[in-house]
C-alpha positions in Angstrom: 7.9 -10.8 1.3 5.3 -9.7 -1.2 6.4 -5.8 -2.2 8.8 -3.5 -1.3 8.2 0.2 -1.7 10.1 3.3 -1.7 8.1 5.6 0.8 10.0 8.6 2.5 10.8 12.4 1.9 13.5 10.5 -0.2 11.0 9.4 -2.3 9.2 12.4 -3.9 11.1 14.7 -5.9 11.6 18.3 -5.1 11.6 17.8 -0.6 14.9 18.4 1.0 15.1 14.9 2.9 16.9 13.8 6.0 19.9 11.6 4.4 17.8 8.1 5.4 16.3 5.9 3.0 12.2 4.6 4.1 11.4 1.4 2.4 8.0 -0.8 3.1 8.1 -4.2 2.7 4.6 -5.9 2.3 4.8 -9.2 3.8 2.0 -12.2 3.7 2.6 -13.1 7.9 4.3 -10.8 10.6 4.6 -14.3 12.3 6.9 -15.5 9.4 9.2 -12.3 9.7 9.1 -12.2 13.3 11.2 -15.8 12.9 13.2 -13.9 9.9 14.7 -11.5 12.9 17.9 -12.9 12.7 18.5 -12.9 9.6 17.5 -9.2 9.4 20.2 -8.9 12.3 22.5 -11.2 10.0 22.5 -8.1 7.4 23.1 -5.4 10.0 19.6 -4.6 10.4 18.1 -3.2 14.4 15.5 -5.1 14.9 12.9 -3.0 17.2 9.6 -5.0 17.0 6.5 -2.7 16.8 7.9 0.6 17.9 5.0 2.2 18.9 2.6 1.5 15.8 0.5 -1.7 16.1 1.1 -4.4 13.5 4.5 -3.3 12.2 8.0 -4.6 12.6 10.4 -1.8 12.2 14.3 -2.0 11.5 16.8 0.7 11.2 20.1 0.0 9.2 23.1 2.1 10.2 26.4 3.0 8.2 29.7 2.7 8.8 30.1 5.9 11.4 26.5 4.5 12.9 24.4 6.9 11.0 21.1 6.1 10.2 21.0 5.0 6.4 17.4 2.8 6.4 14.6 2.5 7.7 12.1 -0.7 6.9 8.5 -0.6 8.3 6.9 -3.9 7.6 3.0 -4.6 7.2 1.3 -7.1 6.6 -0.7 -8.0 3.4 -3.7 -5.1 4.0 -2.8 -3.6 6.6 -4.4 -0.1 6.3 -1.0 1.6 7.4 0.9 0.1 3.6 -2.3 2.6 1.7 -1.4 5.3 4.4 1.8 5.5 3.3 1.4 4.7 -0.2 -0.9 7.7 -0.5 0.9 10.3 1.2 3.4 9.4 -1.1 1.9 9.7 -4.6 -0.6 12.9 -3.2 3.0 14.5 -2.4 4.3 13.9 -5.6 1.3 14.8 -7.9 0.9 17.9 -5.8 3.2 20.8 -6.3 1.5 23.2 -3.8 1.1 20.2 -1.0 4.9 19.7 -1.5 5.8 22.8 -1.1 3.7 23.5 2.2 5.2 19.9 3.6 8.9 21.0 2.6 7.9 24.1 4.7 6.5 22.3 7.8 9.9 20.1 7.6 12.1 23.1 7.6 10.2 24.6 10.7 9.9 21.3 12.7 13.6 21.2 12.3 14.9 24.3 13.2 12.3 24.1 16.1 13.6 20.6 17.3 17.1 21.5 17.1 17.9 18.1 16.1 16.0 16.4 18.3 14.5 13.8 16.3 11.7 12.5 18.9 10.6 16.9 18.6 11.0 17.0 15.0 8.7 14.0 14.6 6.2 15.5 17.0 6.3 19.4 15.3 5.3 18.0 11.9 2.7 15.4 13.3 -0.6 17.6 12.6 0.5 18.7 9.3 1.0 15.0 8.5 -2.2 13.8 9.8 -3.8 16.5 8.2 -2.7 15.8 4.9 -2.6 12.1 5.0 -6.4 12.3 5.5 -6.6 14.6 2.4 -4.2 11.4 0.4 -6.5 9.0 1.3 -9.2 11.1 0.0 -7.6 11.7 -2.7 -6.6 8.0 -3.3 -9.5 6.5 -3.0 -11.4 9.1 -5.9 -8.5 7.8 -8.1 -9.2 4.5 -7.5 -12.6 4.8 -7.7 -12.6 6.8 -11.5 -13.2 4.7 -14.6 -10.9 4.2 -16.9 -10.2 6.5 -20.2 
């Protein structure tokens, strides 16, 4: 394991998040973690493969009453998914306004859903395509400007 980062609603300030901590863990081989599965499953973790996004092992972690309490989406080394994240993260907390719209789409996707988590997911999927595109933009112009 190379990097573990704090990605999630739980990690920008200011958005109302579902109780459920996101990490991602950069790892060097998916092959290496796939034979660290039971040790994940040693620590509590569900191990769930994939789960529907190519080149990521996912695990959930569940408390004591079975809630959900973590989730860990894994990737390997360059995998363009870690920047996906990494970007919608930092654009949500540099940008007020974005924030603000995204805590807005969240509150309609759930009171839409009802608490459906599979409908949630899918009534705030344009809004976050939309504005992971404008992230990555955004990255990559930060990473492209010189230094001061």
């Amino acid at each position: 394991m190379l990097a573990v980062h704090h990605i999630g609603s739980t990690a920008v300030p200011g958005l109302i998040p579902r109780p459920v901590i996101d990490l991602l863990a950069v790892v060097d081989s998916l092959r290496w973690l796939d034979e660290q599965r039971r040790a994940l499953e040693a620590l509590g973790y569900e191990w769930r493969g994939e789960h529907g996004i190519a080149g990521r092992r996912y695990c959930g972690l569940r408390g004591p009453a079975r809630q959900s309490i973590a989730h860990l989406h894994c990737y390997e080394l360059l995998s363009p998914h870690i920047a996906r994240h990494l970007a919608f993260r930092d654009y949500l907390r540099a940008h007020a306004d974005r924030r603000a719209a995204y805590a807005e789409a969240k509150l309609h996707a759930w009171e839409a859903s009802r608490g459906d988590k599979a409908a949630y997911a899918a009534a705030k999927a344009d809004w976050i395509a939309d504005a992971e595109g404008q992230a990555l933009e955004w990255f990559s112009e930060l990473c492209q400007s010189p230094l001061e």
